[in-house]
C-alpha positions in Angstrom: -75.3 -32.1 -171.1 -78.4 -30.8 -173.3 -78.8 -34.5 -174.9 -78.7 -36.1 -171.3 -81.3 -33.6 -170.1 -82.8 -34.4 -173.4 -83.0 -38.1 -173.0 -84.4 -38.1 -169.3 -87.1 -36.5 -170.5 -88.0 -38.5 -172.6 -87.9 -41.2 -170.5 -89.8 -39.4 -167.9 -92.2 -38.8 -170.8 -92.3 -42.1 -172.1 -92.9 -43.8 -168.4 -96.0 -41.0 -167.8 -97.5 -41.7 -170.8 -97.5 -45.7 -169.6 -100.7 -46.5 -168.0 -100.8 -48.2 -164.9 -102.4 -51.6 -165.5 -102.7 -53.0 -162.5 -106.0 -53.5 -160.3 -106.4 -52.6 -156.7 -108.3 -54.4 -154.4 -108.4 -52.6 -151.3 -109.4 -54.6 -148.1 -111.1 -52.8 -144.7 -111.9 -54.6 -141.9 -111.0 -56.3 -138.5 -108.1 -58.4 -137.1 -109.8 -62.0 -139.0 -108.1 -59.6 -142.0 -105.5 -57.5 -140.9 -101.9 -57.5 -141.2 -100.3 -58.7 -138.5 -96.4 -58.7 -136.8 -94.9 -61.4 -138.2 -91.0 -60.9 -136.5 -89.5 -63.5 -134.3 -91.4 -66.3 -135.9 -94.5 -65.3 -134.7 -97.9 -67.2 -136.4 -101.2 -65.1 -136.4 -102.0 -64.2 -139.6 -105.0 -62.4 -141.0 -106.9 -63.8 -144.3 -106.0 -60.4 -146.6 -102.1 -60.9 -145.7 -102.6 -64.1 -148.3 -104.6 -62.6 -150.9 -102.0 -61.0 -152.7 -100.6 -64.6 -153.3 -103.8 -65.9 -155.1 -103.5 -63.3 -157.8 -101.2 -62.1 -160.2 -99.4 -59.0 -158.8 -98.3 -57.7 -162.7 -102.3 -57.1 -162.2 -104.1 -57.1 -159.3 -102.3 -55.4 -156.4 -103.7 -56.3 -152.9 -103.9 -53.4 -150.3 -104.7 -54.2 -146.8 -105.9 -51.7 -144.7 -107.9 -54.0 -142.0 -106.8 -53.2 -138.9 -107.0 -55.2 -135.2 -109.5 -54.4 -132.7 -111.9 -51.9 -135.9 -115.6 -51.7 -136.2 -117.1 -50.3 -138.9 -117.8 -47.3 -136.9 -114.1 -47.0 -135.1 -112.4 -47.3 -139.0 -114.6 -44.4 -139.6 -113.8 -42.2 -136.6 -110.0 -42.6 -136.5 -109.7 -41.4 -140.4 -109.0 -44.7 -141.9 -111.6 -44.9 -144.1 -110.3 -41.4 -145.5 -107.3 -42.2 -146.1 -108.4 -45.5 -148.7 -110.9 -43.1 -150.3 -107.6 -40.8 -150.9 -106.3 -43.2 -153.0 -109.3 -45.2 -155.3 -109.0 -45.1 -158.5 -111.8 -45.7 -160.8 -112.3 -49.8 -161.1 -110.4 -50.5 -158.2 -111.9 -52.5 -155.6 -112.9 -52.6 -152.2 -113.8 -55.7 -149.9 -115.7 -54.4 -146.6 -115.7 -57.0 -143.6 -116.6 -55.8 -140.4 -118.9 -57.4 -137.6 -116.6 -59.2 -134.8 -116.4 -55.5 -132.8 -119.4 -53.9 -133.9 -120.9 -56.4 -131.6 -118.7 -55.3 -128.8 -120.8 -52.8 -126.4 -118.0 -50.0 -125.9 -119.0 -46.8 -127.4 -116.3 -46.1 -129.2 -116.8 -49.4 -131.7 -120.6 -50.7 -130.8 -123.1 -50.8 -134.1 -126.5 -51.7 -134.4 -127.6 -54.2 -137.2 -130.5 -53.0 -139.1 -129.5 -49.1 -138.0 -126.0 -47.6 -137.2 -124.1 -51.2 -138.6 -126.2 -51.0 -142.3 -125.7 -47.2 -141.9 -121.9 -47.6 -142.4 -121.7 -50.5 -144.7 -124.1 -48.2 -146.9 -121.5 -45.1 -146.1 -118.6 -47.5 -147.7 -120.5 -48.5 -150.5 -121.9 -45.0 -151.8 -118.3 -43.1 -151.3 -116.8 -46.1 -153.2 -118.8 -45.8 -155.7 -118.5 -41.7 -155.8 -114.5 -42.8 -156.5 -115.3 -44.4 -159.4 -114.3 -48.1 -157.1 -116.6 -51.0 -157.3 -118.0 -52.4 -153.7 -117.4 -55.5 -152.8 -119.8 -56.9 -149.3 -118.7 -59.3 -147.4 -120.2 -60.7 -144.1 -117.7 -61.8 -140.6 -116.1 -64.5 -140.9 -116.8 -67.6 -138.1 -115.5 -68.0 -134.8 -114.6 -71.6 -134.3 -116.9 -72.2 -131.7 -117.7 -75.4 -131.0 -119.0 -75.0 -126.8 -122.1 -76.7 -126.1 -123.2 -73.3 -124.5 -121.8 -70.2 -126.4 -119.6 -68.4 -123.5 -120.3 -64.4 -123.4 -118.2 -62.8 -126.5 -114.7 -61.6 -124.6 -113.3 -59.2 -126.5 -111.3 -60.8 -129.1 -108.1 -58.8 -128.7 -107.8 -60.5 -125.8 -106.6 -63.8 -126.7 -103.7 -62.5 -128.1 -102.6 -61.5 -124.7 -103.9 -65.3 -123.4 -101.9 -68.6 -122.8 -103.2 -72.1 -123.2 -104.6 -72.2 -119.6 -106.2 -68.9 -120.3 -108.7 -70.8 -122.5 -112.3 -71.4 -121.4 -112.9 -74.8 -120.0 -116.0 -75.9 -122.1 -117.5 -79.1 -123.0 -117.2 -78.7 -127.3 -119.8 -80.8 -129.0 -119.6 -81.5 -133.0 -121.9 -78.5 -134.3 -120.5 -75.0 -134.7 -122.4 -72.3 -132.7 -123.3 -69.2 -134.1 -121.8 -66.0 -131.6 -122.7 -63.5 -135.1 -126.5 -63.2 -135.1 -128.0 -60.5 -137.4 -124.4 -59.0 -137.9 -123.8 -61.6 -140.2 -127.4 -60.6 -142.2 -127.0 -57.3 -142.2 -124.0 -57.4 -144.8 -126.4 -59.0 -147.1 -129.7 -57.1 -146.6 -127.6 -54.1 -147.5 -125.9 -55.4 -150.5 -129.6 -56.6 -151.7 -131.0 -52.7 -151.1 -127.8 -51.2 -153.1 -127.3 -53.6 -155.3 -123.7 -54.8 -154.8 -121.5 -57.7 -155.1 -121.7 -59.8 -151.8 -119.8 -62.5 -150.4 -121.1 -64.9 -147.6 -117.9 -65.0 -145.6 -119.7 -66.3 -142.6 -121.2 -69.7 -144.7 -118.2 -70.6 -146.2 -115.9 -70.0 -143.3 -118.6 -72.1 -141.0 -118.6 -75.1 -143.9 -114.8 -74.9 -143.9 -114.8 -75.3 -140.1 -117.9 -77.6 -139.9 -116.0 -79.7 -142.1 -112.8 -79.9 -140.4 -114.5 -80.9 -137.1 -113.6 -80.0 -133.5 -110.3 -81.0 -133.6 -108.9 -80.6 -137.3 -110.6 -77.0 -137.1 -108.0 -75.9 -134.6 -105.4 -76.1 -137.4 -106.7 -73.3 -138.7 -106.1 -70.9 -135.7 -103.9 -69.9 -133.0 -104.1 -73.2 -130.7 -101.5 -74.4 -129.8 -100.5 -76.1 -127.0 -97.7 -75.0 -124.5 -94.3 -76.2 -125.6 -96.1 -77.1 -129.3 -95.0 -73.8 -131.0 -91.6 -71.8 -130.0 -93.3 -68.5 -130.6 -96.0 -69.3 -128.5 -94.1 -71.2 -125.7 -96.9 -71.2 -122.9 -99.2 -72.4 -126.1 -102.6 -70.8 -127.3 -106.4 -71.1 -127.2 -107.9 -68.7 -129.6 -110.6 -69.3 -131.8 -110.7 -66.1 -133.4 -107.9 -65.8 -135.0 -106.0 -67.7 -137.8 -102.4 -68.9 -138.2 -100.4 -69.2 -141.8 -102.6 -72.1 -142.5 -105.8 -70.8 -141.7 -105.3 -67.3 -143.0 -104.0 -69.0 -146.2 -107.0 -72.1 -146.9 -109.3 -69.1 -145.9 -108.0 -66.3 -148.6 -107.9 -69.2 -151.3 -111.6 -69.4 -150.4 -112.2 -66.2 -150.5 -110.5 -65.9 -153.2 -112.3 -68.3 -155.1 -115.8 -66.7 -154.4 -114.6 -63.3 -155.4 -113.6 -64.6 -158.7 -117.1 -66.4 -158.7 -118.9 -63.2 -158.0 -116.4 -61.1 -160.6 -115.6 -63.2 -163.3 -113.3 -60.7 -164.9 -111.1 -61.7 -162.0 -110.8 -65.3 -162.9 -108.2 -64.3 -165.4 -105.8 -62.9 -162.8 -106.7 -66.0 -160.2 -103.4 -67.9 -159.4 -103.4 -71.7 -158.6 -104.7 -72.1 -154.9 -101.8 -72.4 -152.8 -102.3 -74.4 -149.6 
């Protein structure tokens, strides 16, 4: 009995005195990110549920904490933002995205850019940093909007409540429109004043989409038309949010311009899977 005592802890010993070499890159943000219910077949993905798959997990361990419907003041407010800072260790990372409902006018969410937005994204930055975790910017990502007249932003959430005849009934042209404004600056003004890593989400999301066109950029979200997808039986027309395709062409993006903007990262980078 006194050698099996003996032996586990030894073990115990042995595995405490292993250090953990894995990387964490944290993620905050929005639904365009966050983790979504995939049961009965169902399609809408966001970006950071494929992240994981463009590194090596021995290494870098993804941990989404984005969350449907959040605004950079809202993640604050509800304890969300506590509860990563509970658990950064020093050179872990953290990717901030947040825009699509700071723009929203409720109370409970609504930001200012160049004031109470840039106020939080500086918040996230400095306590990172204070946890020993390195700050990683990045701007919203696009709405495919291709409308000749930008409708009025709906509140995203929305749409996942919608059906195919939900959809606005707008004349699309062949340039995407802007609905972001100065939400999409902000980010980098206040990477530039603190002097941390930054990611233009909202360029190469619009390039991706701009490239695709009006009708190959739907591929990338949940559109679908009725009787086109089982899960989505009465079909789809969001342009918000992605689908396994999107969320996974996006993250290898993404992906890519992280390991761009950290090249210790590149080691870790798995092939792009599409």
């Amino acid at each position: 009995m006194r050698k099996l005592l003996f032996a586990i802890s030894a073990i115990v010993l042995l595995t405490a005195a292993v250090p953990d070499k894995t990387t964490t890159i944290f993620v905050i943000g929005d639904s365009t990110a966050a983790k979504k219910d995939t049961t009965g077949g169902k399609q809408e993905r966001g970006w950071a549920m494929k992240l994981q798959d463009c590194f090596d997990a021995d290494y870098i361990v993804v941990d989404n904490h984005a969350v449907n419907g959040r605004s950079s003041k809202s993640f604050i407010d509800e304890g969300r933002w506590d509860k990563v800072l509970e658990k950064i260790k020093p050179g872990d990372y953290v990717i901030i995205q947040f825009g699509h409902n700071d723009e929203k006018p409720q109370p409970n969410r609504h930001t200012d850019p160049g004031s109470t937005f840039d106020y939080n994204l500086a918040k996230y930055i400095r306590e990172t940093r204070e946890h020993g975790g390195i700050p990683v910017l990045m701007n919203c990502v696009v709405r495919r909007n291709f409308m000749v007249k930008a409708p009025e932003i709906a509140d995203d959430e929305q749409l996942r409540t919608s059906t195919f005849k939900d959809g606005v009934k707008m004349i699309e042209g062949d340039s995407l429109i802007d609905t972001h404004g100065l939400y999409k600056e902000a980010p980098r003004d206040v990477a530039q004043r603190m002097n941390c890593h930054f990611i233009d989400a909202n360029k190469i999301t619009h390039d991706l989409e701009q490239g695709l066109g009006t009708e190959a950029s739907k591929k990338l979200h949940m559109w679908f038309r009725p009787g086109e997808e089982p899960s989505e039986p009465k079909g789809k027309q969001d342009n918000t949010h992605y689908n396994i395709h999107g969320a996974t062409v996006v993250a290898n993006l993404l992906a890519d311009a992280l390991c761009e903007e950290i090249p210790l990262l590149k080691k870790y980078r798995k092939p792009a899977m599409r």
